[in-house]
LOSEMAR-428879 format. One record per residue (C-alpha): chain; residue in one letter; y, x, z. Coordinates in nm, 4 decimals. Layout:
<nodes>
node mol:A&type:a&py:Y&px:X&pz:Z
...
</nodes>
This chain:
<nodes>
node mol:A&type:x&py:11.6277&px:9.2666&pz:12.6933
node mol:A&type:x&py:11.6455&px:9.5537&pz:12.5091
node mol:A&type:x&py:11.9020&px:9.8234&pz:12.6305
node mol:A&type:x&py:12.0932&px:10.0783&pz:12.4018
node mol:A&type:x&py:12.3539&px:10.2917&pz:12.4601
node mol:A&type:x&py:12.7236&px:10.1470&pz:12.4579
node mol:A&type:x&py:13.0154&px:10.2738&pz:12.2493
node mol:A&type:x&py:13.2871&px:10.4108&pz:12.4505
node mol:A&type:x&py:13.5474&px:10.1564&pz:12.5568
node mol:A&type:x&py:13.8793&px:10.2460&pz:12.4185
node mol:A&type:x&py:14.1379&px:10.0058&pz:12.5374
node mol:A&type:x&py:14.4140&px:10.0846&pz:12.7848
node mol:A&type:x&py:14.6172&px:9.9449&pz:13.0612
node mol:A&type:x&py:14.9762&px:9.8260&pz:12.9623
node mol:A&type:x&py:15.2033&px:9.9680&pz:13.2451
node mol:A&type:x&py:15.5198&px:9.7566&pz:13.1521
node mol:A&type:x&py:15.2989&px:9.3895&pz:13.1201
node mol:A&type:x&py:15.3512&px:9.1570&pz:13.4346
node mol:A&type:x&py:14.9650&px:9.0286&pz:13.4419
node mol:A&type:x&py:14.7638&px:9.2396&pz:13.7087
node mol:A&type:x&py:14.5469&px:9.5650&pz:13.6106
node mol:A&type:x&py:14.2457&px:9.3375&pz:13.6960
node mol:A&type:x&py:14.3042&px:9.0367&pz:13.4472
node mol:A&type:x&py:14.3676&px:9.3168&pz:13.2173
node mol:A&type:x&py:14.0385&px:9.5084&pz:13.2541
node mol:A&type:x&py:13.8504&px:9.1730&pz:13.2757
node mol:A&type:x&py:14.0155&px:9.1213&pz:12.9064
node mol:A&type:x&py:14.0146&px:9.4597&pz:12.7492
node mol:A&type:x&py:13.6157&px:9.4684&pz:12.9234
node mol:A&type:x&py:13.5455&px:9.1031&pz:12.7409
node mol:A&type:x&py:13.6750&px:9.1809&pz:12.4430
node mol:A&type:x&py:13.4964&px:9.5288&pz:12.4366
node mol:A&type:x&py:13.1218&px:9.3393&pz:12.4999
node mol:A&type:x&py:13.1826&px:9.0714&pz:12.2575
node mol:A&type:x&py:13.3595&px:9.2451&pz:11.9807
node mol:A&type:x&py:13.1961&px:9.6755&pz:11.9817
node mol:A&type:x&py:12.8742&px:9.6080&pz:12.1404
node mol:A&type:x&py:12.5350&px:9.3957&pz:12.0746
node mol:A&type:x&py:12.3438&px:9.2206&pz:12.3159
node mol:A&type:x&py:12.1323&px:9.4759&pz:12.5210
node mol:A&type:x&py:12.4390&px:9.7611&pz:12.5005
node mol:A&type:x&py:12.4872&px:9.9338&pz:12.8839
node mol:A&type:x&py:12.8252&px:9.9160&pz:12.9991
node mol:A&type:x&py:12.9853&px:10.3039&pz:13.1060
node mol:A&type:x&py:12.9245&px:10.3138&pz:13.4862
node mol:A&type:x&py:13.2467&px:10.2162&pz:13.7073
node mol:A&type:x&py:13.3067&px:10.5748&pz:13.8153
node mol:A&type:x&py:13.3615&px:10.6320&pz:13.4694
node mol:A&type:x&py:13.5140&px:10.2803&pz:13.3733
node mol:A&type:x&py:13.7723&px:10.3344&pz:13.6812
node mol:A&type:x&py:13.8921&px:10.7001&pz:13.5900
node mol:A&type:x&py:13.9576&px:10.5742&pz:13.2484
node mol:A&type:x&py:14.1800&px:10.3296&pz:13.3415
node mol:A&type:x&py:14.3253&px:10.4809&pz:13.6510
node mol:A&type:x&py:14.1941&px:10.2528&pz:13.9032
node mol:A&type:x&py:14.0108&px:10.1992&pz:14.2269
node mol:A&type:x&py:13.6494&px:10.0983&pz:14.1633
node mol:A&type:x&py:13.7278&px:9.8004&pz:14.3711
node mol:A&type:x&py:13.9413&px:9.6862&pz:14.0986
node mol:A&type:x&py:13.6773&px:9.7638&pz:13.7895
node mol:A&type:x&py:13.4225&px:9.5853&pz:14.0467
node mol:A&type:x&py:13.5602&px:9.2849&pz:14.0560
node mol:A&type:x&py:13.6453&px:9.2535&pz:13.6804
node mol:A&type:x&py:13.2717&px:9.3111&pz:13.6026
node mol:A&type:x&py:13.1651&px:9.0490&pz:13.8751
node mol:A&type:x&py:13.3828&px:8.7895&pz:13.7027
node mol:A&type:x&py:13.2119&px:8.9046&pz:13.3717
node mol:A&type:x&py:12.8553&px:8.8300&pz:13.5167
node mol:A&type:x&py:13.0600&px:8.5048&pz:13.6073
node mol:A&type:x&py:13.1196&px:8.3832&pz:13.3049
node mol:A&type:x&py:12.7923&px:8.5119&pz:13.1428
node mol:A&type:x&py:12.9380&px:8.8012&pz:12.9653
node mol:A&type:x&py:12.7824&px:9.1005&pz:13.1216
node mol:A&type:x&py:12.4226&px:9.0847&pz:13.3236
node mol:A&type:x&py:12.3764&px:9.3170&pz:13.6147
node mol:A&type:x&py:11.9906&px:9.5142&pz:13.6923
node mol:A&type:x&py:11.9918&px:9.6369&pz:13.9835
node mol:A&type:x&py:11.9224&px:10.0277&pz:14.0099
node mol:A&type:x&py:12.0093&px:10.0222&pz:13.6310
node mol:A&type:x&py:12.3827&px:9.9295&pz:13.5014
node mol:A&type:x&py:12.5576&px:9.6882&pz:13.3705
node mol:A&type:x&py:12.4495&px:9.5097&pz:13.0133
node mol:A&type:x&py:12.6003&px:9.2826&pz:12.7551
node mol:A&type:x&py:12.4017&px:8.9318&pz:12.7453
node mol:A&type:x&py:12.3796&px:8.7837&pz:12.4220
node mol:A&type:x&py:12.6601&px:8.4944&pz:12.3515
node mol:A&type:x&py:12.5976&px:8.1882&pz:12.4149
node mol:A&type:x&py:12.6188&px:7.9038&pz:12.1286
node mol:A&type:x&py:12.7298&px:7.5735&pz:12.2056
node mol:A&type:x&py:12.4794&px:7.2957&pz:12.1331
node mol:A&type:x&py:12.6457&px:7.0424&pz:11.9772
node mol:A&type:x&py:12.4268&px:6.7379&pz:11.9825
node mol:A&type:x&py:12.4641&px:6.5978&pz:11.6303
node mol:A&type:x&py:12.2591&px:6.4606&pz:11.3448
node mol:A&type:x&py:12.2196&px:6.7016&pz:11.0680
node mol:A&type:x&py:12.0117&px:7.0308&pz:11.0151
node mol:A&type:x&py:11.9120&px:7.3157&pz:11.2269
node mol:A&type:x&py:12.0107&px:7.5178&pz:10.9022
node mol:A&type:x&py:12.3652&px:7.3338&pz:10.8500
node mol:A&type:x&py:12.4552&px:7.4318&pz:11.2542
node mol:A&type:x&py:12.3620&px:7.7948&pz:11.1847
node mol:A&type:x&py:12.5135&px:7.8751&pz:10.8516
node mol:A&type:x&py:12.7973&px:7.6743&pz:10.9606
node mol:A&type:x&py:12.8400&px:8.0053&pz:11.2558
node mol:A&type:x&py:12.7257&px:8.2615&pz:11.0128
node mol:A&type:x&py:12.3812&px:8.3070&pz:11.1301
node mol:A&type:x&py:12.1200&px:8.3322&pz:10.8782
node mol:A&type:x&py:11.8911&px:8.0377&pz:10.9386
node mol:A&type:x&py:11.4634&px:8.0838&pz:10.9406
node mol:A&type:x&py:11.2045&px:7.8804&pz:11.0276
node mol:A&type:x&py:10.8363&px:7.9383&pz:11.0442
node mol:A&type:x&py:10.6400&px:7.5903&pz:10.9857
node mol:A&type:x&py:10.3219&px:7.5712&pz:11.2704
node mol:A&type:x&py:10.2109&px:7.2313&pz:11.1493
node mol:A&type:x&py:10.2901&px:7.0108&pz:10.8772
node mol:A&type:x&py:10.0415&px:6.7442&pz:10.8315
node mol:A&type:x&py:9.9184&px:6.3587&pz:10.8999
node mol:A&type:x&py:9.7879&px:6.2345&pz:11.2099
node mol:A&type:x&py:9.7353&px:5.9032&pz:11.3477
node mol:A&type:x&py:9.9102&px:5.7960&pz:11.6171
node mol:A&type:x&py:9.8261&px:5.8587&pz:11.9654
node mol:A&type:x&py:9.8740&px:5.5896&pz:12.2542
node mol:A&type:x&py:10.1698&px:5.8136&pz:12.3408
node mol:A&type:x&py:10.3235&px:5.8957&pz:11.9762
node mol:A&type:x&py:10.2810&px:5.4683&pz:11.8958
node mol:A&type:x&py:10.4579&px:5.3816&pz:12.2203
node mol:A&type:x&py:10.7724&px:5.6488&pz:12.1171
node mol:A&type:x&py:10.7585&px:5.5440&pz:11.7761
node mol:A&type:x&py:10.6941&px:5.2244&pz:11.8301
node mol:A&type:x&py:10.3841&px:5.1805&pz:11.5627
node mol:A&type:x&py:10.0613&px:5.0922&pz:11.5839
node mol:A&type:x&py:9.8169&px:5.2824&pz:11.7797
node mol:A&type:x&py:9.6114&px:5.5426&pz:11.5018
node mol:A&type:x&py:9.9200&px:5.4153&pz:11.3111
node mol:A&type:x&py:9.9834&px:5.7294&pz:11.0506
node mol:A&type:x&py:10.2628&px:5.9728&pz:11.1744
node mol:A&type:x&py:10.3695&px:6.2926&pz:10.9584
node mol:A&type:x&py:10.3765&px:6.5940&pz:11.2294
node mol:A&type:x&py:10.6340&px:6.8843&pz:11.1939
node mol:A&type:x&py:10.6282&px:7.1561&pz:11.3962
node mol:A&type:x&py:10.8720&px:7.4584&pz:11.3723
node mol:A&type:x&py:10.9818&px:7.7620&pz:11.5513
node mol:A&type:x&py:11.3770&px:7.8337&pz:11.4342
node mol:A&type:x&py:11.5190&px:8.1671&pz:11.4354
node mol:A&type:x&py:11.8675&px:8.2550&pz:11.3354
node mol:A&type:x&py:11.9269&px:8.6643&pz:11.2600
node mol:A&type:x&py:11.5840&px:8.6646&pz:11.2844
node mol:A&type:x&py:11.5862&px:8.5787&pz:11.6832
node mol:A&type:x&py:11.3931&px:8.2746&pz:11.7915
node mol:A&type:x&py:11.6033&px:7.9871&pz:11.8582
node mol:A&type:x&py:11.3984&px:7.7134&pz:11.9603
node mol:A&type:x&py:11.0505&px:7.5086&pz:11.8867
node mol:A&type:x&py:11.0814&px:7.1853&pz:11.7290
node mol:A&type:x&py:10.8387&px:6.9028&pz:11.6970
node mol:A&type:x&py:10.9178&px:6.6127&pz:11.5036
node mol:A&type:x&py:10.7280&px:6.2894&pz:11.4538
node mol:A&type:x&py:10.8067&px:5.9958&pz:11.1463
node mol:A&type:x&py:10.6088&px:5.6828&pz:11.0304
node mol:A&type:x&py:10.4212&px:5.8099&pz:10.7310
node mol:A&type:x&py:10.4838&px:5.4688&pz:10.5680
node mol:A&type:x&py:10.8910&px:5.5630&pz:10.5902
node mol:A&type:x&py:10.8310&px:5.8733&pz:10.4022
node mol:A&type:x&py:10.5280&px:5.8408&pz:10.1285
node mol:A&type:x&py:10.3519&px:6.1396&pz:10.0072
node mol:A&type:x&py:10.5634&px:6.3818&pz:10.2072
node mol:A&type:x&py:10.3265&px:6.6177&pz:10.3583
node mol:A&type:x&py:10.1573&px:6.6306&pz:9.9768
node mol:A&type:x&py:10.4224&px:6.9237&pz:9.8932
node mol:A&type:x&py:10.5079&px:7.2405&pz:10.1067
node mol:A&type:x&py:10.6867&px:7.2045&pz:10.3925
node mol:A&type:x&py:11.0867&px:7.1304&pz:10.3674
node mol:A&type:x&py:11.3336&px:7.4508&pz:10.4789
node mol:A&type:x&py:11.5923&px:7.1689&pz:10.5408
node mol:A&type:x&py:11.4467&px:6.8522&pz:10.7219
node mol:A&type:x&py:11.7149&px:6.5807&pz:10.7470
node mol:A&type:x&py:11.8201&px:6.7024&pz:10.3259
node mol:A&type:x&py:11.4564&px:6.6510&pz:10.2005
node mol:A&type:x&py:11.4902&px:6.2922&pz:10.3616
node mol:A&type:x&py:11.7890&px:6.2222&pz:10.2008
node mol:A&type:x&py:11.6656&px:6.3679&pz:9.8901
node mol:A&type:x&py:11.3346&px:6.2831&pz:9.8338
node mol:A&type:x&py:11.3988&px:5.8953&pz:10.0187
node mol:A&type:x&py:11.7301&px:5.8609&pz:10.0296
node mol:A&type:x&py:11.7409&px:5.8661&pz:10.3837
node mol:A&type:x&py:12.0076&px:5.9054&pz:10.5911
node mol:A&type:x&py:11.9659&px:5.8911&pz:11.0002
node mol:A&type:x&py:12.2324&px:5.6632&pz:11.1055
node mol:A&type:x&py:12.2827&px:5.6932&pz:11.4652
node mol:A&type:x&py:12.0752&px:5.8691&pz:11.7659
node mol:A&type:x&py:11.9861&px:5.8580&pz:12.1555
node mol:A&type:x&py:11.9519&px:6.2136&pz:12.3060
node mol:A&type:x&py:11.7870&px:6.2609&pz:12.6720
node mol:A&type:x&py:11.8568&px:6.5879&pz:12.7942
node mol:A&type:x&py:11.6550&px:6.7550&pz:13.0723
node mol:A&type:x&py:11.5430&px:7.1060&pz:13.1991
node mol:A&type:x&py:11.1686&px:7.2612&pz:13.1557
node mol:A&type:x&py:10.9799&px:7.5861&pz:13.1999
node mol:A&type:x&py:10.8223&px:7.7147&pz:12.9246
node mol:A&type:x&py:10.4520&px:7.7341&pz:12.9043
node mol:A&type:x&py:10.2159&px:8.0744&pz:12.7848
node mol:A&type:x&py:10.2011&px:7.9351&pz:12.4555
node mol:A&type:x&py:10.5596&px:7.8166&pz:12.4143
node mol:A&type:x&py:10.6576&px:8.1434&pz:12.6104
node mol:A&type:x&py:10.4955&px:8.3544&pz:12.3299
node mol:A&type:x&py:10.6214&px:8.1901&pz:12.0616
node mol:A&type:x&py:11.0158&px:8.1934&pz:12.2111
node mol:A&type:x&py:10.9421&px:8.6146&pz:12.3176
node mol:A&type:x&py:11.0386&px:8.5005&pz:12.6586
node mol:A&type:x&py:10.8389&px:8.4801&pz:12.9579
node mol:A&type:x&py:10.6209&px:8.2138&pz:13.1069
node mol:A&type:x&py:10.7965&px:7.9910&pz:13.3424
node mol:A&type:x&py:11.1645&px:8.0872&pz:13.1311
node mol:A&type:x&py:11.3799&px:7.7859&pz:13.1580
node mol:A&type:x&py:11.4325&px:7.5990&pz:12.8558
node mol:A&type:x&py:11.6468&px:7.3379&pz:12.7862
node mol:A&type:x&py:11.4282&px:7.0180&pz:12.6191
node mol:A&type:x&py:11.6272&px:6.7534&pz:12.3956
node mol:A&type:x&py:11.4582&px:6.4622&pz:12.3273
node mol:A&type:x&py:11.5500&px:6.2494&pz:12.0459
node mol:A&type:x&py:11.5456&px:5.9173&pz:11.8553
node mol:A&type:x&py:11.6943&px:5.8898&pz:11.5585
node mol:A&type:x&py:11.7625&px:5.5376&pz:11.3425
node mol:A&type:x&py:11.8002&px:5.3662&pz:11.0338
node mol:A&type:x&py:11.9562&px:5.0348&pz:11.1311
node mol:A&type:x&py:11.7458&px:4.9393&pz:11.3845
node mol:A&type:x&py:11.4087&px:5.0888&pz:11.2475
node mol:A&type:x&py:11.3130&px:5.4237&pz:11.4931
node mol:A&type:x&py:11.2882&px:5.6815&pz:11.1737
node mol:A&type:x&py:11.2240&px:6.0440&pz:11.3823
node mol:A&type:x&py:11.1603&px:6.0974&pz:11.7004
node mol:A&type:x&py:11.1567&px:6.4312&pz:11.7991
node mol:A&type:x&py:11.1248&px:6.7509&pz:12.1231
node mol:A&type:x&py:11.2594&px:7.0435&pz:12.0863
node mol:A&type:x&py:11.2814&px:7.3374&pz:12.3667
node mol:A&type:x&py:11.5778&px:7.5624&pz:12.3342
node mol:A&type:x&py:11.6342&px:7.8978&pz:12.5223
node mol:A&type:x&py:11.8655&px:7.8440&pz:12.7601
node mol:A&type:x&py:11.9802&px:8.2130&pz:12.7486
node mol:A&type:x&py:12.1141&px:8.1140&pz:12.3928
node mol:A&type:x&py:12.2309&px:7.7713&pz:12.4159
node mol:A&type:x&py:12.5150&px:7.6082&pz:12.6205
node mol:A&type:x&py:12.5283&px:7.2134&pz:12.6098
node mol:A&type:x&py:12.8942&px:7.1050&pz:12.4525
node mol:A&type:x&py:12.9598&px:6.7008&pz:12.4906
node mol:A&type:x&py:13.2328&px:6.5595&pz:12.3832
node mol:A&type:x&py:13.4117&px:6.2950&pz:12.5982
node mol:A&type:x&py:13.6267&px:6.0452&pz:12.4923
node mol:A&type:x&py:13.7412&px:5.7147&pz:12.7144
node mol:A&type:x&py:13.7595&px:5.3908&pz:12.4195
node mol:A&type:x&py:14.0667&px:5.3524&pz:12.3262
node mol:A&type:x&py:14.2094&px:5.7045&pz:12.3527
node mol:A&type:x&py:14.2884&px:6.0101&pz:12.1345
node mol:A&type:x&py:13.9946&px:6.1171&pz:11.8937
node mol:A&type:x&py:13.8205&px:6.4221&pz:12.0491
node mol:A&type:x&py:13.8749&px:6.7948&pz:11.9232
node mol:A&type:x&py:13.5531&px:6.7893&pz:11.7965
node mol:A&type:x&py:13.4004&px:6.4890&pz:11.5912
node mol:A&type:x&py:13.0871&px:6.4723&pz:11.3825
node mol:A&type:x&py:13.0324&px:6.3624&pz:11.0554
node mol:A&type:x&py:12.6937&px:6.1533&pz:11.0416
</nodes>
């Protein structure tokens, strides 16, 4: 993380409001590190924090330790205090990396590490269901968004689904070129979700370090009932939180619904 000087927090205690000075700091703090500052800004120190609002340190303490609760603020020991970079929510869906991104106002980026034919391995035939040395179209990405990287993904299709695909350059927009180029359109999906570490290589690539946990989606996506993409990809879990909606059949729709 890099750290950078903070701008000077300006908000004030309202004297005459009936919710405490605490759950007023924690709010006027919050709205400070999210709205004035960037990820990597140090906080003023709570000396400094408690003369400005008038209060005990005790009090500025423990609005900063809900902060570092709720992922807002990050404490270094022997340093300060620092604002962590917000948290998206990742909204398991079928459409494009590029589509989630512009939809939150993030310039999307990718930079293509392979794009090519291979034959299916005992391992890719068994998750695609093919035949073994079977031909399989290999994309392999590492998305950024504001120039940050995002997350590596690696997707695998049958390269009799999508003819001639790897002939051209590679797509900017995945799941569009489908629908463009063969009129495909992924129709429904099974996600597993589990935890990893990242490795040296996928460490470098992320600019975190080896061993950072990352959170690994594995998917398989369908036409019907033909398996059309099955894909890994490893996202940072200091930039991602997992948002699922729930819904019991038979119920309200959920707040949030996707469009397939």
């Amino acid at each position: 993380m890099r750290y950078s000087p903070t701008p000077p927090v300006t908000g004030t205690l309202d004297a005459q409001s009936k919710t405490s000075k605490y759950r007023q700091i924690r709010h006027i703090l919050k709205t400070h590190a999210r709205e004035a500052c960037k990820p990597g800004y140090k906080l003023p120190p709570e000396r400094e924090l408690a003369t400005h609002f008038g209060v005990a340190r005790k009090t500025i303490r423990q609005a900063i330790d809900a902060l570092v609760d709720e992922q807002v603020l990050k404490r270094v020991v022997g340093i300060g205090t620092f604002v962590v970079p917000e948290k998206m929510d990742l909204r398991v869906r079928l459409h494009s990396y590029s589509e989630d991104m512009m939809r939150r106002g993030m310039v999307p980026d990718a930079r293509v590490l392979e794009f090519d034919e291979v034959k299916a391995s005992p391992y890719l035939s068994a998750q695609l269901m093919v035949e073994e040395g079977a031909g399989v179209v290999r994309f392999k990405r590492l998305l950024l968004a504001d120039g940050t990287p995002m997350s590596l993904d690696e997707n695998y299709m049958p390269a009799d689904l999508v003819p001639g695909f790897v002939d051209g350059p590679p797509p900017s927009k995945l799941y569009q070129a489908l629908h463009e180029r063969y009129s495909i359109l992924l129709e429904w999906g099974e996600d597993q979700v589990e935890s990893t570490a990242a490795s040296s290589a996928q460490a470098l690539l992320l600019g975190v370090e080896q061993g950072f946990p990352l959170l690994q989606i594995t998917r398989y996506a369908y036409i019907g009932e033909r398996l059309a993409d099955y894909s890994v990809s490893l996202y940072r879990s200091d930039r991602y939180k997992l948002f699922v909606p729930l819904q019991r059949l038979g119920t309200r729709t959920p707040r949030y619904t996707d469009n397939f």
